[in-house]
N, C-alpha and C positions, 0 to 999 in steps of 0.2 A: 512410344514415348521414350527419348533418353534422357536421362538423368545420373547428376552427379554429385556427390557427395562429397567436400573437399576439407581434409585435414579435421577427421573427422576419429575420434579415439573408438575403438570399436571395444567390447565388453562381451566374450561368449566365452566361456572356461571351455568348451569343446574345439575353439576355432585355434589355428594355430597362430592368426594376426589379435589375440586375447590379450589387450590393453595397451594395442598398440595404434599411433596415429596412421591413418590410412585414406587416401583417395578410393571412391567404391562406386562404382561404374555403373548403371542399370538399364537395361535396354528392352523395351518389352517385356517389362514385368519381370525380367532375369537380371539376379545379380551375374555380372558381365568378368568385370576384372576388376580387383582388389589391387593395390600397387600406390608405391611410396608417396607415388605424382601422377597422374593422369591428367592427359591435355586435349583428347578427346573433345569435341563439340557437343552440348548438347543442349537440348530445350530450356531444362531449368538445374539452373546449378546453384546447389545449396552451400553456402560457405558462412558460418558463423562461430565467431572466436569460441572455443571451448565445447565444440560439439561434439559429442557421446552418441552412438549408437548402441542398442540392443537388440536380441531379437522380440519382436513383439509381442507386446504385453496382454495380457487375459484375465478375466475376471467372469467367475464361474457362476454367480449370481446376481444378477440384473432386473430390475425393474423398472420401465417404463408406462405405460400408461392404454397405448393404442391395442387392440379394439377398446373401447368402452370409455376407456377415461380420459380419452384424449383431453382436457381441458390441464392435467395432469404435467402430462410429456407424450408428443407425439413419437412414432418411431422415425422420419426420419428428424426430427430435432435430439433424441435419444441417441441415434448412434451417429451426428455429427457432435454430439459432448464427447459418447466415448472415443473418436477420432482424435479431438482437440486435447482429449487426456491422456494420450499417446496407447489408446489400448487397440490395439489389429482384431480382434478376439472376443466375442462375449456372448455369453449364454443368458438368454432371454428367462425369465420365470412364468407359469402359466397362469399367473393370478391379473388376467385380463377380465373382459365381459363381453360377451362369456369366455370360461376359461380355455384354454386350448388343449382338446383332449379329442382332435377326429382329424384326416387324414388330410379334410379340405379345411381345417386351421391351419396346419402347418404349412402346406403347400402355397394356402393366400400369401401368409407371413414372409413367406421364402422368397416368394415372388414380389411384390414392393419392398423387398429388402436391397434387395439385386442394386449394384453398381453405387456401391459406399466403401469409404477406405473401409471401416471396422464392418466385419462380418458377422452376421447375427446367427448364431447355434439355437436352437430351442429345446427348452425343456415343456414336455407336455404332462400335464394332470393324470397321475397313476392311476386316478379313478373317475368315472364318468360324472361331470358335472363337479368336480372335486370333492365330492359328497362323502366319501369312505367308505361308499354301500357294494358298485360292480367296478370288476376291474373295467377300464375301455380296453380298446383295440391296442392294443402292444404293439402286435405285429405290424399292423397298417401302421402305425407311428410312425415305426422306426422303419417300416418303407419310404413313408414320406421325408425322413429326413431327421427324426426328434432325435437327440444325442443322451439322453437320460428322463426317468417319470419319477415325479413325485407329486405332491400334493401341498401346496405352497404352506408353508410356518403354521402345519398343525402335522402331529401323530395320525399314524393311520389305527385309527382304535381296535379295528378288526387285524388281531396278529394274522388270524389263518388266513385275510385277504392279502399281507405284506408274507407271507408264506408261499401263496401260491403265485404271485410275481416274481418272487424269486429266483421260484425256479421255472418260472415259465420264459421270462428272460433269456436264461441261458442259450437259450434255441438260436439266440440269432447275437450274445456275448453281451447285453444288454445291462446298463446301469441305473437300479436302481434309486433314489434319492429317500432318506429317511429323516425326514425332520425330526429335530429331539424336544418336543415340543407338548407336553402334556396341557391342554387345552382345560381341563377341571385341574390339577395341581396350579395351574397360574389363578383361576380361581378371582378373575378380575382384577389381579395384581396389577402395582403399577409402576413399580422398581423391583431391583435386586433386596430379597430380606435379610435385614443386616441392623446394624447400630447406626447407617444413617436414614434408612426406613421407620425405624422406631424414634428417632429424633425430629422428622420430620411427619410422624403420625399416618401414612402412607400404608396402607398393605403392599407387605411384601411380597416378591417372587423367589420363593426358595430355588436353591441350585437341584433337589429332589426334583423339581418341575421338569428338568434337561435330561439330570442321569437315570430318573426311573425309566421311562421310554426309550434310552439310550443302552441302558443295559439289555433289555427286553429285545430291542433288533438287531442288537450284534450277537444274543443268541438265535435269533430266528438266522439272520446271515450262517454260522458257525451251523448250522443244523442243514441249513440249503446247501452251504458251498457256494454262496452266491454272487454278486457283486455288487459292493453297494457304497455310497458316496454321503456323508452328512453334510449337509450345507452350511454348518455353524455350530461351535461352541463356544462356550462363556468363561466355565469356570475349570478349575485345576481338577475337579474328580474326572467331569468330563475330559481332559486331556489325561488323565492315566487310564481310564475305560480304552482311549484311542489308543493308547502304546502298549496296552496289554492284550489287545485286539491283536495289533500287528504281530506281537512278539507271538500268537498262536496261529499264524500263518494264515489268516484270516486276510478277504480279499477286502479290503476297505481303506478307503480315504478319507481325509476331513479337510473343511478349510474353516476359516477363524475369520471373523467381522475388524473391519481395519478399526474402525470407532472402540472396539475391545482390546487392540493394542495402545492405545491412546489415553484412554480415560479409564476414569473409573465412575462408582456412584458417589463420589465424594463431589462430581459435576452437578448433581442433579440439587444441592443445597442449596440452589437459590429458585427452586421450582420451574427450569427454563424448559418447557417442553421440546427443546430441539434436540434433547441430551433423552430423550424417550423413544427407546427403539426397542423390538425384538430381536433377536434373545437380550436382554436387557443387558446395562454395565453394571461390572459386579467390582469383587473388591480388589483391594490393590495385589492381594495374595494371589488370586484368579489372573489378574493379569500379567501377573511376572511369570506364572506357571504359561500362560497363552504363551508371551514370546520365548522364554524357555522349549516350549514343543515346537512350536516354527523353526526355532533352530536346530534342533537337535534331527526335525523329520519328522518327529509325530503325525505335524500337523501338515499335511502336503501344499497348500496354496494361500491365497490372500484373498478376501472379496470386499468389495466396499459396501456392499448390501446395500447399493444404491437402490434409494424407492423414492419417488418424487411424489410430494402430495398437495393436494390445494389448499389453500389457507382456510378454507373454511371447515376442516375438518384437523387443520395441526393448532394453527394459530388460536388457540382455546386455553382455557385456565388446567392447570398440567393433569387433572384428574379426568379431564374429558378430550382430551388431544389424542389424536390417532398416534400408531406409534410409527417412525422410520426418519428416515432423514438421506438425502442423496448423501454421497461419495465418490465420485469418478473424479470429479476436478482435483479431488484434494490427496489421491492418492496417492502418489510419487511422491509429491514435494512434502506429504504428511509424514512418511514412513523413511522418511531420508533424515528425519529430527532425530530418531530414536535407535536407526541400523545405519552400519557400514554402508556404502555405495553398493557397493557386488551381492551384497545379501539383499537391499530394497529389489534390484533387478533380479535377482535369481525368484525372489518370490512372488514375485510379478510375473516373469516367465515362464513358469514349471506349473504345471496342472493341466495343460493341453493335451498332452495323451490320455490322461485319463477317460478324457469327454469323446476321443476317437478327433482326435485336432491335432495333424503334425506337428511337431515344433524340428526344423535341421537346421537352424540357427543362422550363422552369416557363413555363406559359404558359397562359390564360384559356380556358377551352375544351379542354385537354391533359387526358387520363387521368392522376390522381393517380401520381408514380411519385414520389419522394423521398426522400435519406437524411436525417438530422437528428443535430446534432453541435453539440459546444461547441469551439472549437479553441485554448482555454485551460487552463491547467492541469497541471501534471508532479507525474507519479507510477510507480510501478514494479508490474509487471506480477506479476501472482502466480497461482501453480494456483487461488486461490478466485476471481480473474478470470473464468474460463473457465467457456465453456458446454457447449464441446464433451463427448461420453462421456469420447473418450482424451482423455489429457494429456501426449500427446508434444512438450512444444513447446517449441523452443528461444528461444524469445523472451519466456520466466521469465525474470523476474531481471534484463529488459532497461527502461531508463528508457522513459517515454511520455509524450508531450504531447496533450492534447486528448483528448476525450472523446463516445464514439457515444452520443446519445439511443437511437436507432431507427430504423424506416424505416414509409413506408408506399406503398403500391401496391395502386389502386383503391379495396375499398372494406376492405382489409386495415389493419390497424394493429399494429405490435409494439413498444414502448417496455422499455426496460432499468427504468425507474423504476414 
């Protein structure tokens, strides 16, 4: 397939054509030629006023629905949303039915994933059954293909069992995942514990619920030497745990819930269950510390904590509502209200090595990988937006700047238009 891209602003700080408008040439899944003008013939040529290229976008925790809940979000309706939200890139979570934690999960998964613009990574269940009792097969895993284990949005309560993954890991450089997630401190909680929990009569979720377990496995990490990756935090202690981490040479990452740069629990004062998610939204303090650490590096990446649920388990009165809410549709045009252009794409872009996921950016000779974006324009997000199945998403009804064409990777193509 050739394809061309025309008069298109490219955006990579490593490339040397970095913000500048360019023709981008693709042939066979290869970026071909970069150049001022290119006249070239080809299949489908992309020219729309104001187009922005990046390299493609990732998002490190994902949830869809298929095996078990398919009624949910299937997978491939799943990663035709993450396509259509310009993400090349994403890491699956294993809180399926059953969860994904044996060699012939991953390798099914792998294989009906096959020949989609957005490429499905999996994360499989640290422990058998995600139960916290026996490690599963690591090795076989990560034969099959898993790029990181953990144990979906609970603590592994047995340290000495997140001890000996550890360092058993190492054997083949393997990542870790530690949710900061104390399952008895949340204690049936149903927001952030704060002065709008107690106005609204609500048990709270103290921020102790995140950093007591979080301090606990960056000592187990710091004792291993190990590697390890936190899928989410909430509040400002949790991001000084993460920077005091790094500052002791410690091998660890974090990323931060998009909905946690955005709001706060001040959302939650008209009881709207869409605004009920794990790790819950805290307060305004918590979130200015969040994008604080995203800028400065603390915090390595962005996830929309996309989880799609069925109505009959959200659409409930707020004390009985499941908690999550998709995020893939709303992520660019969300994070574009509140950052510079170069920063929304840089934090979009960056966390790919971590997961063992090249990123070599826009460059002559590079495997096509690319997001595509207009980063003009405000408008407000609506259910007819969405591509996802469910429509649990608290970010209706919220302004947007900027606009996802698509994406493409290799010899894949997906456009909105």
């Amino acid at each position: 397939m050739k394809l061309l891209l025309k008069n298109a602003t490219l955006l990579d700080e490593k490339s040397p054509f970095h913000n500048q408008k360019k023709d981008v040439f693709i042939q066979e899944g290869i970026i071909s030629a970069i150049e001022d003008s290119i006249a070239t013939k080809a299949e489908t040529v992309i020219e729309i006023n104001d187009l922005h290229i990046s390299s493609g976008w990732f998002d490190p925790s994902v949830s869809f629905g298929e095996p078990g809940y398919e009624e949910r979000e299937t997978l491939e309706n799943g990663l035709l949303t993450a396509a259509k939200s310009g993400f090349t890139n994403i890491v699956l979570n294993p809180n399926t039915n059953p969860v994904i934690d044996s060699y012939s999960d991953i390798n099914h998964l792998q294989n009906i994933s096959q020949n989609f613009t957005t490429l499905l990574h999996l994360s499989a269940s640290l422990s058998e059954h995600g139960e916290g009792k026996q490690m599963a097969s690591l090795a076989d895993l990560n034969k099959a293909g898993a790029c990181a284990f953990g144990d979906f949005n609970v603590a592994i309560n047995n340290p000495n069992l997140l001890r000996i993954a550890l360092d058993y890991v190492q054997n083949f450089n393997g990542l870790i995942q530690a949710y900061p997630v104390d399952t008895l401190l949340y204690s049936k909680g149903q927001m952030n514990e704060g002065l709008v929990s107690t106005t609204l009569g609500l048990k709270g979720i103290p921020t102790i619920a995140e950093t007591a377990v979080l301090a606990r496995d960056l000592q187990l990490l710091e004792y291993t030497q190990g590697k390890m990756h936190i899928p989410f935090i909430s509040c400002a202690e949790s991001v000084e745990l993460i920077r005091n981490a790094k500052k002791r040479g410690l091998n660890v990452s974090a990323a931060v819930g998009l909905a946690h740069l955005l709001f706060t629990d001040n959302n939650l004062l008209n009881f709207d269950s869409r605004f009920k998610i794990c790790p819950p939204l805290r307060s305004s303090t918590d979130q200015r510390a969040l994008r604080e650490g995203l800028l400065d590096g603390t915090i390595d990446m962005v996830t929309t904590l996309h989880q799609p649920l069925n109505p009959e388990i959200k659409n409930l009165e707020f004390v009985s509502a499941a908690e999550g809410s998709i995020g893939l549709e709303a992520a660019f045009s969300s994070l574009l209200t509140i950052f510079p252009l170069e920063k929304v794409v840089s934090f979009l872009s960056r966390g790919k090595n971590r997961f063992g996921i090249q990123n070599k950016g826009i460059a002559i000779g590079q495997v096509a990988d690319l997001s595509l974006f207009i980063p003009k324009g405000n408008w407000t997000l609506q259910i007819e937006n969405l591509h996802s199945t469910s429509t649990n998403c608290l970010f209706i009804g919220q302004q947007q700047k900027g606009k996802v064409i698509g994406c493409i990777r290799k010899n894949h193509l997906q456009l909105n238009q």
